[in-house]
ZAMARGU-4260 file (C-alpha; in steps of 0.2 Angstrom, whole numbers, plus 5000, padded with zeros to 4 digits):
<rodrens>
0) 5283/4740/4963 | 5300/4745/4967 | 5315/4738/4958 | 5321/4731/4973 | 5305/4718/4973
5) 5304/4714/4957 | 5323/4708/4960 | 5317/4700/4975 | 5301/4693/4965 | 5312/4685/4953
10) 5325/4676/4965 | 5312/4670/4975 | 5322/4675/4990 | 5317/4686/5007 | 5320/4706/5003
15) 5331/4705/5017 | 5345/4690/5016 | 5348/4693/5033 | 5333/4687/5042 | 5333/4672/5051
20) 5317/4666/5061 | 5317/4662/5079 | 5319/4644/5076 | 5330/4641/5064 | 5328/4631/5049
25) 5336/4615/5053 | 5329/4613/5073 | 5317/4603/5075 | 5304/4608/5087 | 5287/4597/5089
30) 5273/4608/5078 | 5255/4600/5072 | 5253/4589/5088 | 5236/4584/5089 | 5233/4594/5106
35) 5238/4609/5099 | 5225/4606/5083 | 5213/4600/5093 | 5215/4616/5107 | 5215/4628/5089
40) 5200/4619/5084 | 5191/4625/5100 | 5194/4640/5100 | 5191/4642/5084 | 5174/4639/5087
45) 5174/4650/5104 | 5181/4666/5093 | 5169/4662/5079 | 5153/4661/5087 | 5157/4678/5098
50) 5163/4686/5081 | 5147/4680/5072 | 5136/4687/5087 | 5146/4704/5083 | 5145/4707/5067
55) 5126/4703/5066 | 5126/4717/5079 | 5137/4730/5073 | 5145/4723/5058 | 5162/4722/5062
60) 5174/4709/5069 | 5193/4708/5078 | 5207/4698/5072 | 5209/4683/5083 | 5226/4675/5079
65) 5233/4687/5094 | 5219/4682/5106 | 5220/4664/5102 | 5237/4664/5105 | 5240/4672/5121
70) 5226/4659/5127 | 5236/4645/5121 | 5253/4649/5128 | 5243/4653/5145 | 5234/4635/5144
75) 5251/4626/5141 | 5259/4637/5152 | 5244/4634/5166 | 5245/4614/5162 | 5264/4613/5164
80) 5264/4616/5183 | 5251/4602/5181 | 5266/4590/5175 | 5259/4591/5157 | 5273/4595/5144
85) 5274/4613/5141 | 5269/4618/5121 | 5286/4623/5110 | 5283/4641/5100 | 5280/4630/5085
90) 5264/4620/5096 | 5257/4637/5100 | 5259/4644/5082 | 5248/4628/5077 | 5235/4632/5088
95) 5233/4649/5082 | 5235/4646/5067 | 5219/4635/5067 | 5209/4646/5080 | 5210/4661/5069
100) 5201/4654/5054 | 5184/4654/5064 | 5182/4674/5066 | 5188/4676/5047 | 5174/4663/5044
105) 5161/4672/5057 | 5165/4688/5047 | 5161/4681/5030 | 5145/4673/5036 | 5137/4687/5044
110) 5141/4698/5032 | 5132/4689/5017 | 5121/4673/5022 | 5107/4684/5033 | 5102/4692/5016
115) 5094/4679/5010 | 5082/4682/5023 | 5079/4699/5017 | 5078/4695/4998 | 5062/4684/5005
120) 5070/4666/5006 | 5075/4655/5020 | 5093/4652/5030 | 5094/4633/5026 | 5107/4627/5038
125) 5114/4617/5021 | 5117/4633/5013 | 5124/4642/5026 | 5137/4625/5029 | 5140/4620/5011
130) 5145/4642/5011 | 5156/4642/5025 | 5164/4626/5020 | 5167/4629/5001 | 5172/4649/5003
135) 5185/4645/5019 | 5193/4629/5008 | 5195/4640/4995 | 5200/4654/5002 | 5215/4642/5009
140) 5220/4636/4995 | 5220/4650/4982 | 5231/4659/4994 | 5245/4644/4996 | 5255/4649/4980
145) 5253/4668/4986 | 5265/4663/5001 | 5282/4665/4993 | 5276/4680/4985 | 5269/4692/4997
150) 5277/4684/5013 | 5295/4679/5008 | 5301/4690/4994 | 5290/4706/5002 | 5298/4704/5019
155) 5302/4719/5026 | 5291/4729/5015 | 5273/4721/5018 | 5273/4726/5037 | 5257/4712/5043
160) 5254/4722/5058 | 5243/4708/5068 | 5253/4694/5062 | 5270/4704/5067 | 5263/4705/5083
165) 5256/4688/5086 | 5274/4680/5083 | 5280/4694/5096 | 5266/4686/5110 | 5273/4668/5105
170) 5291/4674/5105 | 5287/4683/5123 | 5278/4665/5128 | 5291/4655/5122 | 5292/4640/5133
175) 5311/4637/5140 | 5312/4621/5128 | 5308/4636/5113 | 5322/4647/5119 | 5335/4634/5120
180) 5330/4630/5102 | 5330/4649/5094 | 5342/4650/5083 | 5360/4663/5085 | 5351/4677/5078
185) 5337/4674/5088 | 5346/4677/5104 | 5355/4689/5100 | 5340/4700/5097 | 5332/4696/5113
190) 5349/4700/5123 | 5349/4718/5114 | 5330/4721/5117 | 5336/4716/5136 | 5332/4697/5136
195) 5315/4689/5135 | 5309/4694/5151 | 5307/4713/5144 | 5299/4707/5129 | 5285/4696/5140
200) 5283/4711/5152 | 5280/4723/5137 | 5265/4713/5130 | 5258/4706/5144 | 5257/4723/5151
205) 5248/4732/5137 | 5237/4715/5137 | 5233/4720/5154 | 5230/4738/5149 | 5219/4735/5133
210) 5209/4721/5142 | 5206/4733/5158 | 5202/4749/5146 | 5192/4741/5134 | 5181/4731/5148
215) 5177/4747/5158 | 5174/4755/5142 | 5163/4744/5133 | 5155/4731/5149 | 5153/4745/5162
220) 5151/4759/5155 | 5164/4769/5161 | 5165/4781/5147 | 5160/4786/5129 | 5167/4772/5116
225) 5165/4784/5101 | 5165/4803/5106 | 5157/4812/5090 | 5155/4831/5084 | 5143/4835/5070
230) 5146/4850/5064 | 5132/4864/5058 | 5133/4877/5046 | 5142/4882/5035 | 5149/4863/5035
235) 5131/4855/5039 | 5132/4836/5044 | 5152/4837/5042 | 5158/4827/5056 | 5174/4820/5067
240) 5172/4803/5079 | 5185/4793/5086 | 5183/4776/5092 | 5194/4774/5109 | 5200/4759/5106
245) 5216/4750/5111 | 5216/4739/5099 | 5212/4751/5081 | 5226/4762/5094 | 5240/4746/5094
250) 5236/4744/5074 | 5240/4761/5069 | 5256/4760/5079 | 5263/4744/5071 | 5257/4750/5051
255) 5265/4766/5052 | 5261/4785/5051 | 5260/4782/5030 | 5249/4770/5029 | 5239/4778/5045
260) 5238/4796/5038 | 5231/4790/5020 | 5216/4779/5027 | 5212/4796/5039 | 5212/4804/5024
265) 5201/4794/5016 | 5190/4797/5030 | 5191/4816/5032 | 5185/4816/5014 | 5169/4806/5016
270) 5165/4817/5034 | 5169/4832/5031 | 5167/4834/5011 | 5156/4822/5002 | 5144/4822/5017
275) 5144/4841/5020 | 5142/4842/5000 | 5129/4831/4997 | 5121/4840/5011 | 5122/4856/5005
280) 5116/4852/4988 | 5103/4839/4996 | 5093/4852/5006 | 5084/4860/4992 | 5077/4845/4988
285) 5060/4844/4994 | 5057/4825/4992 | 5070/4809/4993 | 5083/4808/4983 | 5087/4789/4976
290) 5094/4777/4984 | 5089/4787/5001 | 5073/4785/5005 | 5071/4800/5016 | 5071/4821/5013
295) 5089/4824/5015 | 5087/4838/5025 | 5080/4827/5038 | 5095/4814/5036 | 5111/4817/5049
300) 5129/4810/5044 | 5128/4793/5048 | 5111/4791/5035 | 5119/4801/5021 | 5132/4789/5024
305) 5125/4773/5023 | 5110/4781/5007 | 5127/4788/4996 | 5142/4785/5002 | 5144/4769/5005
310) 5141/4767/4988 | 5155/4779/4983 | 5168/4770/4994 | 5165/4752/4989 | 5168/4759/4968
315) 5184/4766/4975 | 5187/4753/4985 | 5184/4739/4969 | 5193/4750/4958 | 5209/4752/4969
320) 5209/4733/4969 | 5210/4730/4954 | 5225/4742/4951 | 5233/4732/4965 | 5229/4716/4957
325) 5236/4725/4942 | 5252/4732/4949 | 5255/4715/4959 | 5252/4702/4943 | 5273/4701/4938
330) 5274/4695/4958 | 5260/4684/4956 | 5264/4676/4940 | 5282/4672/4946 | 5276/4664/4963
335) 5261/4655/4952 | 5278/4647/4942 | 5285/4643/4954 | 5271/4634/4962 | 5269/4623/4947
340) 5286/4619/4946 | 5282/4611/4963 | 5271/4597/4954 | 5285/4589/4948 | 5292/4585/4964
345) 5277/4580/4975 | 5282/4565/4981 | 5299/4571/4989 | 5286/4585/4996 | 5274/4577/5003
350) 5288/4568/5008 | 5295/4582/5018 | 5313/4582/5007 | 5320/4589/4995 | 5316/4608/5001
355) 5321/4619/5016 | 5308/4616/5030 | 5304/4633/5032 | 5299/4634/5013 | 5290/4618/5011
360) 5272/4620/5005 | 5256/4609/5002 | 5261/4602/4986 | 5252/4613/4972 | 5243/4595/4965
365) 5235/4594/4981 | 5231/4617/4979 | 5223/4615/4961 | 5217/4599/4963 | 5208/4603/4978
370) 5204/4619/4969 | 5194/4612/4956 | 5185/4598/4967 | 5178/4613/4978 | 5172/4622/4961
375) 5164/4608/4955 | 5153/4605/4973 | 5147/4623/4972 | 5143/4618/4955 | 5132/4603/4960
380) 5128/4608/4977 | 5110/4610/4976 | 5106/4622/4992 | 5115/4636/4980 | 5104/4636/4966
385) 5123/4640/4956 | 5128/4638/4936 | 5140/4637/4925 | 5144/4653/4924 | 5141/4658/4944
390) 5158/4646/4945 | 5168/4653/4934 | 5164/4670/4941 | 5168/4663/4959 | 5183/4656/4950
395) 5188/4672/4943 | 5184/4686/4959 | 5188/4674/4971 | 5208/4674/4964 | 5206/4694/4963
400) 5201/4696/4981 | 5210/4681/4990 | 5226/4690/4981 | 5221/4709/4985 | 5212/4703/5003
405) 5232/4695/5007 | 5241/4710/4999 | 5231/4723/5009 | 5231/4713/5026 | 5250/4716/5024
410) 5249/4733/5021 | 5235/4738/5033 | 5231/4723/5045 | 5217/4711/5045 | 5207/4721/5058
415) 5205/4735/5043 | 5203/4724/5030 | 5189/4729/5017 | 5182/4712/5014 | 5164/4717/5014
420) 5172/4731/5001 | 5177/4717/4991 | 5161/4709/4994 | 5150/4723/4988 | 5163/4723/4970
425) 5160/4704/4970 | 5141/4706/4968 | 5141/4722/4959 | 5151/4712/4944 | 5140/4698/4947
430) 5125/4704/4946 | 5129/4714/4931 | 5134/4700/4921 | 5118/4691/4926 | 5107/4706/4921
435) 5116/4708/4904 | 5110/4690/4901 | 5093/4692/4907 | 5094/4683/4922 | 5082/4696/4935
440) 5072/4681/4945 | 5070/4677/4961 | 5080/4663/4960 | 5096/4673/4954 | 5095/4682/4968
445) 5100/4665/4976 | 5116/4664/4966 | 5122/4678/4965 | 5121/4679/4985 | 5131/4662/4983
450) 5142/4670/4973 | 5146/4687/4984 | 5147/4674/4999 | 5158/4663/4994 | 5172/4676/4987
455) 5169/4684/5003 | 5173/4671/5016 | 5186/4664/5003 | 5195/4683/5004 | 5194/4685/5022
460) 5200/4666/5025 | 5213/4672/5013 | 5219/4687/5023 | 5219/4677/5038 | 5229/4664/5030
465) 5242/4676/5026 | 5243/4683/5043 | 5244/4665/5052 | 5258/4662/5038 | 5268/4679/5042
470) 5268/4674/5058 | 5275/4657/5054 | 5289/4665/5045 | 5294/4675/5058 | 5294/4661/5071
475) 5303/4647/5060 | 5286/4636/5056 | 5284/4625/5044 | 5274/4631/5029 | 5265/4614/5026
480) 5259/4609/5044 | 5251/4627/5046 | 5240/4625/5031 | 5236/4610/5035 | 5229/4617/5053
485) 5220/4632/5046 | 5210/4619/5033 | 5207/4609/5050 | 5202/4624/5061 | 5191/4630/5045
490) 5181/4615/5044 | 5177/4614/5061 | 5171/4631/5063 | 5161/4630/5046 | 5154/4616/5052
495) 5148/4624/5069 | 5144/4640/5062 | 5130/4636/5052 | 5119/4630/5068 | 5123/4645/5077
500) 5117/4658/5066 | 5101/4648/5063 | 5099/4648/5084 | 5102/4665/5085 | 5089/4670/5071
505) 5076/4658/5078 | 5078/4664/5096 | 5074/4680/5089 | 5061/4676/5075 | 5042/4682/5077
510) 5026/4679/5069 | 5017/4694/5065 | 4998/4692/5061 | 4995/4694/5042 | 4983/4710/5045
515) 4994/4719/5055 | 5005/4721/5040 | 4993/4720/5026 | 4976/4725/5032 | 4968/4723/5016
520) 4973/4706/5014 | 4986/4695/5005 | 4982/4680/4992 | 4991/4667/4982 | 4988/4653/4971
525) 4993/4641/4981 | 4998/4632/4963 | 5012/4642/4961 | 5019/4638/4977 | 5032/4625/4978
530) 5024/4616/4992 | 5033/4616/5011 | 5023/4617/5025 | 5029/4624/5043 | 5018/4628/5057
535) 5019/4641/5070 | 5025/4641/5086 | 5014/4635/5099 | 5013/4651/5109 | 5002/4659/5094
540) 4990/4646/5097 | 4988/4639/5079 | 4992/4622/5076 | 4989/4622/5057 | 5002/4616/5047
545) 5001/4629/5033 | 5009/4633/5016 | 5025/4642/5016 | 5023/4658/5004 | 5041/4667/4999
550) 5033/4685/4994 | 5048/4695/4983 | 5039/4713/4979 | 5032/4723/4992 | 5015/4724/4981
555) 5002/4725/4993 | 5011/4722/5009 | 5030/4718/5012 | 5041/4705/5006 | 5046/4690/5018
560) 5040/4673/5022 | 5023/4671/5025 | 5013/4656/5031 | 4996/4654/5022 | 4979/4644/5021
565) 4975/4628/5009 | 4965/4643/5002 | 4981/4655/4998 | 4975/4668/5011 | 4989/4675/5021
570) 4990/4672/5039 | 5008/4675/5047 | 5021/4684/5043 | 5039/4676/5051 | 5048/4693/5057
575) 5068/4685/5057 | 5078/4688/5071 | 5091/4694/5061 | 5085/4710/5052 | 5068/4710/5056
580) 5057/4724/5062 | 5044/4716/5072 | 5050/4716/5090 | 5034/4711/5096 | 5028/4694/5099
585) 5006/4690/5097 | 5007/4687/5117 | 5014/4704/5119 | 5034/4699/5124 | 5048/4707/5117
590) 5064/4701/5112 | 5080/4709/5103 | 5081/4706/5084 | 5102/4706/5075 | 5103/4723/5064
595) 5115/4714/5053 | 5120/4730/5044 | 5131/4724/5032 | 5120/4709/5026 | 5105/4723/5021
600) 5118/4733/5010 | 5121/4717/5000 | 5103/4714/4998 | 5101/4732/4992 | 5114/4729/4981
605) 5107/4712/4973 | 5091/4721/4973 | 5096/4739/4966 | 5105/4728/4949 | 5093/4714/4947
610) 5077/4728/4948 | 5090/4742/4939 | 5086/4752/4955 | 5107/4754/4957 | 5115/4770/4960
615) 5128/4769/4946 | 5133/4788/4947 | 5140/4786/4964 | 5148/4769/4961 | 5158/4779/4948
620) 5161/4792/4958 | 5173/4778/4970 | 5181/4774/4956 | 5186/4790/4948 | 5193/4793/4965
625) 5203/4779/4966 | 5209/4783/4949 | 5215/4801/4952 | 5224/4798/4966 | 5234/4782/4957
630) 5238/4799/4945 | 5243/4806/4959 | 5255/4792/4966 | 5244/4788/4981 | 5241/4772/4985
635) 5222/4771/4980 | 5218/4757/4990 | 5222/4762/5007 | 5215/4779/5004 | 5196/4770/4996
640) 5197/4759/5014 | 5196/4775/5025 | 5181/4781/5011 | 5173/4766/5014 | 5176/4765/5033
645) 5169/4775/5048 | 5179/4792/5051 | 5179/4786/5069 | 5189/4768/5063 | 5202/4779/5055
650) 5207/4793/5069 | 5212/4780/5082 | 5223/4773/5066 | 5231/4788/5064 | 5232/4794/5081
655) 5244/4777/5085 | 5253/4780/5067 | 5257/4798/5076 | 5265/4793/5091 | 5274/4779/5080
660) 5281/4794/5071 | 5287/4803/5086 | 5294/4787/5094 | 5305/4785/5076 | 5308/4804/5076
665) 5316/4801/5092 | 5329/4786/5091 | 5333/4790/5072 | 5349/4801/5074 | 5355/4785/5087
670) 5351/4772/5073 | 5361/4783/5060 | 5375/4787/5072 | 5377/4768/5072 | 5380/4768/5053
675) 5364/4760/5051 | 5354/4760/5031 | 5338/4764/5030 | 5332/4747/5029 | 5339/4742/5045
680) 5335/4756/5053 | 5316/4752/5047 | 5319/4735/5053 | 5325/4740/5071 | 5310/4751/5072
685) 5298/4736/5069 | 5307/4728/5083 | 5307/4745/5098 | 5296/4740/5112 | 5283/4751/5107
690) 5280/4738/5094 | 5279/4725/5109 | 5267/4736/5120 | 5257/4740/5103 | 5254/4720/5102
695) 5246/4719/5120 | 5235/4734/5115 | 5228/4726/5100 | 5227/4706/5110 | 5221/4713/5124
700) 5208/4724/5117 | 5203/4710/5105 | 5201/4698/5119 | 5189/4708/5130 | 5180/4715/5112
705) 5176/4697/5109 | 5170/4691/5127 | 5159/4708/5130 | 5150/4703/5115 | 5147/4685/5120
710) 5143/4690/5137 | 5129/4700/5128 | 5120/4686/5120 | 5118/4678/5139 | 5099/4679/5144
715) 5103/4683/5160 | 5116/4696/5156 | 5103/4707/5149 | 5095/4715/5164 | 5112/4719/5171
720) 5119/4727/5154 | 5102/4739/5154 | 5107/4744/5172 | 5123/4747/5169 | 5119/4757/5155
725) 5102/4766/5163 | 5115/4773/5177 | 5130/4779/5167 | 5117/4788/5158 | 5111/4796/5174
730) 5127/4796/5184 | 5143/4796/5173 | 5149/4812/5165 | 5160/4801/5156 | 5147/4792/5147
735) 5132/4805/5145 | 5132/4823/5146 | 5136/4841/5140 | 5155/4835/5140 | 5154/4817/5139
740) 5163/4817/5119 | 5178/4828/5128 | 5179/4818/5145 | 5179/4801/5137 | 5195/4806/5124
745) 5205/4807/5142 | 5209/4790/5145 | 5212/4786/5127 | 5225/4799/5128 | 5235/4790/5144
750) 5233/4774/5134 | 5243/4784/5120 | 5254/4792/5130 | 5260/4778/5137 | 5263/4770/5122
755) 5272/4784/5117 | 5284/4783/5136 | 5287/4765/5131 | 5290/4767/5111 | 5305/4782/5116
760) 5312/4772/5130 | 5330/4768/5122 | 5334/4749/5117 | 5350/4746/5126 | 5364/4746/5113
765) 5367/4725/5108 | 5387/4728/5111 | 5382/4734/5130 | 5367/4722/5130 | 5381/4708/5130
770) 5392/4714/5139 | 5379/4716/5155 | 5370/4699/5150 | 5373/4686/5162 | 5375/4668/5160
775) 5365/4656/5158
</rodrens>
């Protein structure tokens, strides 16, 4: 931490004592109106449901804040010419605010409840709510006395990308009512840029171009959406993708070519060294090499990546936490202080006097006292099979990985936000503090999933939290009313959630004869067995209500749920529909089960500790990465994201923090001929219009992410999406062929070159700007 911040930290003031938000502190503007809650609420639930669906697909979601808000000012703006009152900035800033919690929710749940089914118990729509609930109200609140720390005194410095660019979409939007209210500064910013009718037209182009790119791209198959080489020897399995994507494109542009080029490096390390590497060495073994389960020399890139490296990134990616944590504790403690002096004054808080209204938070009674009533329901809740000493670790990792989750979303955007790194840390730490007390039963299994879940939603909610209260900040909103909303929008979706991921595994679920998978036959005492009955569907044609059997070894056949006889013979196995391997029903039809990647690594993880089956050599390995490059003076954590990501999440990354290089390269001598310091240049380029046209890239490229992968869990939508796909195979040079990985890096090239034609186009000089202004 430069001195600089630790001068800010202790003043408790902005880095920059010039910023003034777009509505100023003293206008007041109606905010948390119960159409806007209720329209965030909604949506919430929309985004989360689509993001749920997506990351059991592929593991990933997209920040919603963005799309959420471009849906809310359109709504508003469509219901106006209705006669309904138009939304003020602050109105829309509420909804979003509440929408977004629902795909950091979505996220957390998908990546940790569907491995109960693979440790061989069953999603009980309790434990999935009571998760969902708990980890989101959590998340909230530990990060409310993190506000005046990373958001206030790091202004300037923690850049926020998708929040940044959510409070440009609402200023853009800005009903007339909004612009009449923005404060002096406001205003004059909008003349220089060119008035607000520029700024609308930048974003709403680029939303126009990232919805149209990434819908032709991803729906109809118009080309390739991750062109790959694999490399042979002498660099065997070393490999470069890029994922064409407007919105990782948008992301890299607002973060910056620093931050950009350290996660690509991070990447090329695991692609095109470790891979190769363990390749190289990995070939002369004739059998598998632990925890891969194959030869490697019959295993391509992306399978030595998920059997080794993986495991290497999420130690660097733990350990470069924790020296965050570390390095951030003097900024921490002081806005910890600070919120505790607050207690004193809670009546004139809660209130609404006694303190600015742009700096007025939940009261920190209502934080710790909630805190601790949440801690003590996980305690007591009986769905999560917790203890004493599961709370206190959810206690403990929950405040590490809120604070690095809300750090790092600053630095690197939500959309690249290691949660399920942190997640993975989370059980690893777990689970060996369980195994150094002897707990390795089935039922720890239970709580120390519980455990990883929790922290999990509670850091991404956390991240989330921060972005929606960037945003805030830069728009004028009042601290209070948007925590208030995001606890509002977060119990909503938690609530909602829970039902759908228990529909979607159902509608996917089979019931696989017993024989098919363990021909010699399975039996248990049927004393041992706790009892529950389910019977199968009636389509199987047994309407016995039989024994429910929760197998944990794979002794004799695999482990899962089993149905069995008053006799203890096995008769069914129940395939889930989220990782399950039996796409097969017994009448012969087939359905599509959810791969639900990430879920499986956390299962391995629980499973490789509890059963000492963990690969602690290559856990190590991340962290000594992570430590030489902290020697080195390279921030670790940025660096062990890219390890632990995708080479193909990275290159578009770096390819926008390129063009957002050329475009500073390019209007730097201007800025200093202007007598400009560096500060304000930096804060000029935050504000060019490539900034504004990076913003529409990532909303509108989120918003078509979102509603492609909805569309996909239509019934009806499946046919077409096989035909679409069945003739761009056969048809689309694009999309399959000798030079599809080539021909599809085309369009993503125009959609960065025209970034880059919008980013140098030279913001008219203010003293001209208002001079050529006319009145109004």
């Amino acid at each position: 931490m430069t001195p600089s911040d630790s001068s800010a930290a202790r003043d408790g003031a902005p880095a920059s004592p010039e910023f003034s938000p777009y509505v100023a502190d003293e206008t007041a503007l109606r905010e948390l109106t119960p159409r806007a809650l209720v329209l965030g609420a909604l949506l919430g639930v929309v985004f989360g449901a689509s993001s749920l669906y997506l990351v059991l697909k592929v593991g990933l979601t997209v920040s919603a804040s963005i799309p959420v808000a471009v849906i809310s000012i359109a709504l508003f703006r469509l219901a106006s010419k209705l006669g309904v009152r138009d939304a003020t900035i602050l109105e829309n800033n509420i909804v979003q605010t509440a929408g977004s919690a629902g795909e950091s929710l979505a996220f957390g749940v998908g990546v940790t409840m569907p491995a109960i089914m693979i440790l061989g118990f069953d999603l009980e729509i309790w434990r999935v709510m009571l998760v969902a609930v708990l980890g989101g109200l959590l998340g909230i609140l530990m990060m409310i006395p993190l506000r005046r720390a990373l958001i206030v005194a790091q202004h300037g410095k923690l850049k926020y990308p998708e929040g940044t660019a959510c409070a440009e979409v609402l200023k853009a939007g800005a009903s007339e009512e909004s612009r009449e209210a923005a404060s002096p500064a406001a205003r004059a910013e909008e003349e220089a840029r060119g008035g607000g009718r520029l700024s609308a037209h930048l974003i709403f182009t680029g939303f126009g171009l990232g919805l149209a790119y990434k819908t032709a791209m991803a729906g109809l198959r118009a080309w390739k959406d991750t062109p790959e080489k694999v490399f042979g020897p002498p660099l065997s399995a070393g490999s470069v993708a890029v994922e064409v994507s407007p919105e990782l494109l948008g992301v890299g542009y607002i973060i910056g070519p620093r931050i950009a080029s350290i996660m690509a490096a991070g990447g090329v390390l695991a692609s095109l060294v470790l891979i190769p590497l363990i390749k190289f060495f990995g070939d002369a073994i004739p059998g598998a090499l632990p925890p891969g389960t194959v030869p490697i020399r019959e295993m391509g890139p992306g399978q030595i990546r998920g059997a080794y490296v993986l495991y290497v990134g999420a130690g660097a990616v733990a350990a470069g936490g924790i020296v965050s944590l570390v390095r951030s504790l003097p900024i921490i403690v002081h806005s910890l202080r600070e919120g505790l002096r607050g207690t004193r004054g809670v009546g004139r808080e809660l209130a609404g006097t006694g303190r600015e209204r742009t700096q007025q938070d939940l009261s920190m009674r209502i934080v710790l006292g909630g805190s601790f009533a949440l801690v003590a329901a996980i305690w007591a809740a009986p769905p999560l099979d917790m203890n004493l000493l599961g709370a206190i670790l959810i206690v403990a990792l929950g405040i590490l990985f809120v604070t690095v989750s809300s750090r790092l979303t600053g630095e690197i955007g939500s959309s690249s936000n290691p949660i399920s790194g942190m997640t993975v840390a989370t059980l690893l730490i777990t689970c060996l503090v369980f195994l150094a007390v002897g707990w390795t039963g089935g039922t720890y299994y239970v709580t120390a999933l519980s455990v990883g879940a929790i922290v999990c939603i509670a850091a991404s909610n956390g991240g989330t939290t921060s972005q929606d209260l960037k945003t805030g900040f830069l728009v004028g909103a009042t601290p209070r009313l948007q925590q208030l909303a995001i606890i509002g929008g977060a119990l909503v979706s938690a609530l909602v959630l829970g039902p759908i991921l228990l529909l979607l595994n159902d509608t996917a679920t089979t019931f696989v004869p017993a024989a098919e998978v363990a021909p010699a036959g399975l039996q248990v005492d049927v004393r041992t067995l706790p009892g529950a009955r389910a019977r199968p569907p009636a389509r199987e044609g047994d309407a016995r209500d039989l024994l429910v059997w929760h197998k944990t070894d794979t002794v004799g056949g695999p482990a899962g749920r089993y149905l069995v006889d008053d006799a203890g013979k096995a008769v069914w196995l129940v395939d889930p529909g989220i990782n399950g391997v039996h796409p097969r029903r017994a009448d012969g039809t087939e359905v599509r089960k959810f791969d639900a990647p990430k879920a499986t690594l956390m299962s391995y993880i629980i499973k490789g500790i509890l059963d000492r089956r963990l690969p602690w050599a290559l856990v190590l390995f991340g962290v000594m990465i992570a430590l030489v490059l902290e020697l080195s003076g390279i921030p670790s954590l940025a660096f062990a994201v890219g390890v632990y990501l995708p080479l193909s999440s990275s290159t578009p990354i770096l390819a926008g923090g390129l063009v957002r290089w050329l475009v500073d390269r390019r209007h730097r001598p201007a800025l200093v001929a202007r007598g400009l310091s560096e500060e304000a240049i930096a804060a000029e380029a935050d504000k060019s219009p490539g900034v504004l046209l990076a913003s529409g890239y990532i909303a509108g490229g989120a918003i078509a992410g979102i509603v492609i992968a909805f569309l996909s869990g239509v019934r009806w939508m499946e046919p077409v999406d096989r035909a679409l796909a069945a003739w761009a195979a056969a048809h689309n040079p694009f999309f399959k062929g000798a030079r599809a990985d080539l021909l599809s890096l085309l369009p993503f090239a125009l959609l960065a070159l025209y970034l880059l034609a919008a980013g140098i186009r030279r913001p008219p000089d203010p003293a001209t700007a208002a001079r050529t202004a006319a009145p109004r």
